[in-house]
C-alpha positions as a printed Julia matrix, in Angstrom:
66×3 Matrix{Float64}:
 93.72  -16.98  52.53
 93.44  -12.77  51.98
 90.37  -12.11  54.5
 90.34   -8.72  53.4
 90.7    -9.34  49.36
 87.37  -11.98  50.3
 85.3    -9.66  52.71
 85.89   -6.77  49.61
 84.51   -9.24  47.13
 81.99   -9.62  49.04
 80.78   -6.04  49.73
 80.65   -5.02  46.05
 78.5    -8.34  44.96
 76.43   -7.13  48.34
 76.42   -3.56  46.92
 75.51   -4.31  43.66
 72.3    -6.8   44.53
 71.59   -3.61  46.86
 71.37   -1.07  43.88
 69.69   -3.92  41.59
 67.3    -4.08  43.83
 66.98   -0.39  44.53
 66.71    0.18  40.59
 63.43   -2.36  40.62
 61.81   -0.5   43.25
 62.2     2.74  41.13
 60.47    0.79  38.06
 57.68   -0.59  40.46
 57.4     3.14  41.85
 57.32    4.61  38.3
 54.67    1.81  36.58
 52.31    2.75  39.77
 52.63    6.47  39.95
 53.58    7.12  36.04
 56.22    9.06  37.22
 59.8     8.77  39.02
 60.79    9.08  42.64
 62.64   12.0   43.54
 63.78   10.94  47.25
 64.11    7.45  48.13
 61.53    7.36  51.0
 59.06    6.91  48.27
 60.08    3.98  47.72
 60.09    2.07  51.28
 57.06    0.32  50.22
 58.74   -1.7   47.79
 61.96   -2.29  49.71
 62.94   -4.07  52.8
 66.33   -3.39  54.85
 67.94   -0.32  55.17
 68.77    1.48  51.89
 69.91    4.96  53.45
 73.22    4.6   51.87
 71.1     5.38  48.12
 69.62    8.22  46.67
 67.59    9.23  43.64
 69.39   11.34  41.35
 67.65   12.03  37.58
 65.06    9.28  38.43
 67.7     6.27  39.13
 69.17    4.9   42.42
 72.54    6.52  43.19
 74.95    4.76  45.86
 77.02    1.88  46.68
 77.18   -0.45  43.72
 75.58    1.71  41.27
């Protein structure tokens, strides 16, 4: 079994839901304020866990998976 071909698999499906789920946060931010985040503290309300590895760039998330 390759451990580390599984656990790598694994990070970039993780990665991925992450910056999904970061991206729907920026549309709930946007229909609220009718107009984009620029940092991506604005957007803790409609997130839970930590999403310091993102950041808003152009008014979409910007990180791991993205």
């Amino acid at each position: 079994m390759n451990v580390d071909g599984l656990t790598g698999s694994t990070r970039t499906v993780a990665d991925q839901a992450s910056c999904h789920s970061v991206e729907g946060a920026v549309v709930a931010f946007v229909a609220q304020h009718n107009a984009a985040p620029t940092t991506i503290k604005q957007l803790s309300p409609y997130l839970k866990g930590d999403v310091s590895a993102y950041r808003i760039v152009a008014g979409r998330a910007a990180g791991p998976g993205c």
